[in-house]
C-alpha positions as a Markdown table, in Angstrom:
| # | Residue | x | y | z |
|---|---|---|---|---|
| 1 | Unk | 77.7 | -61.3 | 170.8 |
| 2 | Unk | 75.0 | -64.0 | 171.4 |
| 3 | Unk | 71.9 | -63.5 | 173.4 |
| 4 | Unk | 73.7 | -65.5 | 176.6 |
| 5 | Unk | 77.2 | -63.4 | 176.1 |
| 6 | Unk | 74.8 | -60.0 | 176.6 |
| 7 | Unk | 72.7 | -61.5 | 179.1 |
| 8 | Unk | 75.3 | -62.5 | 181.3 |
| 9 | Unk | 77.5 | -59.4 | 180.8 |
| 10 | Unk | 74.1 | -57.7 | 182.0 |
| 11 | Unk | 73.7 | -59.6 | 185.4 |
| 12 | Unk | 77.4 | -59.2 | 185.9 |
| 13 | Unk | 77.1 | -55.5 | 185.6 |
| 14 | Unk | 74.0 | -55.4 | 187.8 |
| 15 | Unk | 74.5 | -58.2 | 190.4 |
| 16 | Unk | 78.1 | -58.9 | 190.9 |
| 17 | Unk | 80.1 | -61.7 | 190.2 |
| 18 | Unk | 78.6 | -64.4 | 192.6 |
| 19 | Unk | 74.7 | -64.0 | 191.7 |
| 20 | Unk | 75.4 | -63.7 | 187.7 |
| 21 | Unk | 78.1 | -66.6 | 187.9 |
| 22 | Unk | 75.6 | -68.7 | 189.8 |
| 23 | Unk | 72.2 | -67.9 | 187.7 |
| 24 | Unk | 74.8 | -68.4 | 184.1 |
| 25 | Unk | 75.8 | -72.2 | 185.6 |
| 26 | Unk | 72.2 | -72.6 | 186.2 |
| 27 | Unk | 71.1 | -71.7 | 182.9 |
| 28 | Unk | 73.9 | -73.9 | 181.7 |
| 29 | Unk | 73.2 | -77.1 | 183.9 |
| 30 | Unk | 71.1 | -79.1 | 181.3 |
| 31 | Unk | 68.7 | -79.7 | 184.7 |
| 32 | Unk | 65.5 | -79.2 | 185.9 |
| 33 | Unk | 64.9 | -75.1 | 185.5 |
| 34 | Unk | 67.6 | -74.5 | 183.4 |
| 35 | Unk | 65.5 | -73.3 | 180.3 |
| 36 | Unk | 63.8 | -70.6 | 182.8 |
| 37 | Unk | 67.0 | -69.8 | 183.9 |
| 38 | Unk | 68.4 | -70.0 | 180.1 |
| 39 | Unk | 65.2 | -67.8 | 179.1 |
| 40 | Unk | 65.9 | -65.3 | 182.5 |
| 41 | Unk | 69.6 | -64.6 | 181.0 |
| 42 | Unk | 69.0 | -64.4 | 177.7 |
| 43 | Unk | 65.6 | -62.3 | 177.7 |
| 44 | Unk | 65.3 | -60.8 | 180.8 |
| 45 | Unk | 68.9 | -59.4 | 180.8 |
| 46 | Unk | 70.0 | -59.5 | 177.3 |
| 47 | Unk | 67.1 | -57.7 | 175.9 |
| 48 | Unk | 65.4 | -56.1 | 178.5 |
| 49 | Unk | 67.7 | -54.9 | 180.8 |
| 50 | Unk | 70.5 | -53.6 | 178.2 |
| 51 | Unk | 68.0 | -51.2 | 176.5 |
| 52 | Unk | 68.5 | -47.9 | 176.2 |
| 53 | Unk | 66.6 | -44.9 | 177.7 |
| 54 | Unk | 66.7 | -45.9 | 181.4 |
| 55 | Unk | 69.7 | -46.3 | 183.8 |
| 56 | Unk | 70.0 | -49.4 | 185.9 |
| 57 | Unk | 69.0 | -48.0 | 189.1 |
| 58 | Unk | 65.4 | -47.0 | 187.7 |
| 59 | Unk | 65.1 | -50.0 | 186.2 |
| 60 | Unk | 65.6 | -51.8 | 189.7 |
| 61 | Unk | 63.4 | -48.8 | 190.8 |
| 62 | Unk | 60.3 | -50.0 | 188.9 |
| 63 | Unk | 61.3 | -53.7 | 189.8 |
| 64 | Unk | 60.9 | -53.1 | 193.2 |
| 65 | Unk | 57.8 | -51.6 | 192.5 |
| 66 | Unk | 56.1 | -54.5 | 190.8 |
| 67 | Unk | 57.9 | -57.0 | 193.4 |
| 68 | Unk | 55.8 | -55.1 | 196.5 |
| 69 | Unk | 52.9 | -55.1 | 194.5 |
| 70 | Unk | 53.2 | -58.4 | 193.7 |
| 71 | Unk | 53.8 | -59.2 | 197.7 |
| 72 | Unk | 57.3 | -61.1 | 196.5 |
| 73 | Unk | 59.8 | -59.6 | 199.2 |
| 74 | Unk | 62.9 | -61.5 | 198.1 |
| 75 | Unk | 63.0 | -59.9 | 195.0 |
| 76 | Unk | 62.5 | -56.5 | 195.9 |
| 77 | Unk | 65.4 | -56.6 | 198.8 |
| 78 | Unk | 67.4 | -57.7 | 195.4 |
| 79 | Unk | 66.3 | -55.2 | 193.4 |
| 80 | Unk | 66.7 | -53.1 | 196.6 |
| 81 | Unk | 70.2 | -53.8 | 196.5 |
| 82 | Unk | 70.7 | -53.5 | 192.6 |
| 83 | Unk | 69.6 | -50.1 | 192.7 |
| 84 | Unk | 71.8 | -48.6 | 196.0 |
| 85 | Unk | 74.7 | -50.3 | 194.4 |
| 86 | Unk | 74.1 | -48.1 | 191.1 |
| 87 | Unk | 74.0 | -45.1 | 192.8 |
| 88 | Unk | 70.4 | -44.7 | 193.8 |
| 89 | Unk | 69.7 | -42.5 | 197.3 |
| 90 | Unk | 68.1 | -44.0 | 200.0 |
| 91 | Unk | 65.7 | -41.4 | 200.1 |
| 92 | Unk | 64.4 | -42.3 | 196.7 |
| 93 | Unk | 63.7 | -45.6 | 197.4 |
| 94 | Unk | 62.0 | -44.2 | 200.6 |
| 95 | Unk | 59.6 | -42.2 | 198.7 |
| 96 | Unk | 58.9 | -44.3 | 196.1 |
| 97 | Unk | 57.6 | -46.5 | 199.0 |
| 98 | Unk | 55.6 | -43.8 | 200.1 |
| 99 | Unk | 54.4 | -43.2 | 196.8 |
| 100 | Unk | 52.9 | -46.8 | 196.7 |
| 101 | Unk | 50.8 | -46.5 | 199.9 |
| 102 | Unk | 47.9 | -45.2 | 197.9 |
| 103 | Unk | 47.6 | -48.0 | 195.1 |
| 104 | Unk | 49.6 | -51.4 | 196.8 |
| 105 | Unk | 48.4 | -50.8 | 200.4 |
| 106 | Unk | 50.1 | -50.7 | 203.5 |
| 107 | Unk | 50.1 | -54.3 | 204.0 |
| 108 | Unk | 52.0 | -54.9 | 200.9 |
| 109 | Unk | 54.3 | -52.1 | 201.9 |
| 110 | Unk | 54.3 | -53.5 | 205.3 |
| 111 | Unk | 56.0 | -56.7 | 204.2 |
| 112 | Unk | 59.0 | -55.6 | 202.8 |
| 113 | Unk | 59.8 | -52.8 | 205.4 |
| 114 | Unk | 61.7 | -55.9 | 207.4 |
| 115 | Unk | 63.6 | -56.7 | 204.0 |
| 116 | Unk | 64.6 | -52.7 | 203.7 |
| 117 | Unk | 65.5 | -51.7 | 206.9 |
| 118 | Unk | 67.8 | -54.8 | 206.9 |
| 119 | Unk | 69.4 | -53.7 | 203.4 |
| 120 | Unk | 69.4 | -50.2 | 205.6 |
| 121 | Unk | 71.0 | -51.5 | 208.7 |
| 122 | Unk | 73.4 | -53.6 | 207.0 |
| 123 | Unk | 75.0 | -51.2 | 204.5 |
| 124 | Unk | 74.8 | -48.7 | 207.4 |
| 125 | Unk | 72.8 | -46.2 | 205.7 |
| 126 | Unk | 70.0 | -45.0 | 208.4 |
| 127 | Unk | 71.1 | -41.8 | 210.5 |
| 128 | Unk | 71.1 | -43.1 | 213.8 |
| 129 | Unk | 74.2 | -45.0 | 214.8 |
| 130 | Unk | 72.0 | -47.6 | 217.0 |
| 131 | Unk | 70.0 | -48.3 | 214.0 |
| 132 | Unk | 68.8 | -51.8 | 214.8 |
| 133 | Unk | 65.8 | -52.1 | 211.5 |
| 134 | Unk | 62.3 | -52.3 | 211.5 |
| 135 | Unk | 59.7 | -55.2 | 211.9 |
| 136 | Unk | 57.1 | -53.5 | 209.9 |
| 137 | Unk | 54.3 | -51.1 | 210.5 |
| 138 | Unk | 53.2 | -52.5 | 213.6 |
């Protein structure tokens, strides 16, 4: 199997058909990106995300992680996503926010709690049927 054949059986198995299908035509479009998107399917995926000795969902665990740190909320409601659709409870992604207050902050924190409880609200996952999400901390 080539590095693209693994890498884009990877993203199939971890983002669906839609989002792998649309990041292996962009890797294949021969236009501007395509080489980071090329590099993203071949390296990322292939090699990265298909090794052994941790299961999808902490792998999109520790992703998430990085993405609050790194204040970049789009990528963390993905990873978000990635890891309740490979069987990850709620409640660990809840305290693994928690367990980030200390060393990210609560502002970084703070900016993906809109991204979260709309992941939360939308896949009907919070306890309260009225559940409308959460602006923030404030």
């Amino acid at each position: 199997m080539t590095p693209r054949e693994k890498g884009n059986a990877a993203t199939l198995a971890l983002m669906g058909p839609e989002q792998s299908e649309r990041l292996a035509n962009a890797a294949a479009s021969n236009t501007f990106g395509s080489d980071i998107a090329g590099y993203a399917v071949d390296h990322v995926f292939g090699d990265i995300w298909t090794r052994d000795g941790l299961d999808q969902a902490r792998r999109s665990l520790i992703t998430m992680t990085v993405m609050v740190a790194l204040r970049q909320q789009h990528e963390f409601g993905l990873h978000m996503n990635f890891a309740l659709d490979h069987g990850m409870p709620l409640h660990e992604i809840e305290e693994a926010l928690i367990q980030m207050l200390p060393y990210v902050g609560f502002p970084a924190i703070s900016g993906v709690m809109p991204i979260a409880t709309k992941i939360v609200a939308e896949r009907g996952l919070d306890k309260k049927s009225d559940y409308a999400g959460h602006r923030g901390l404030l």
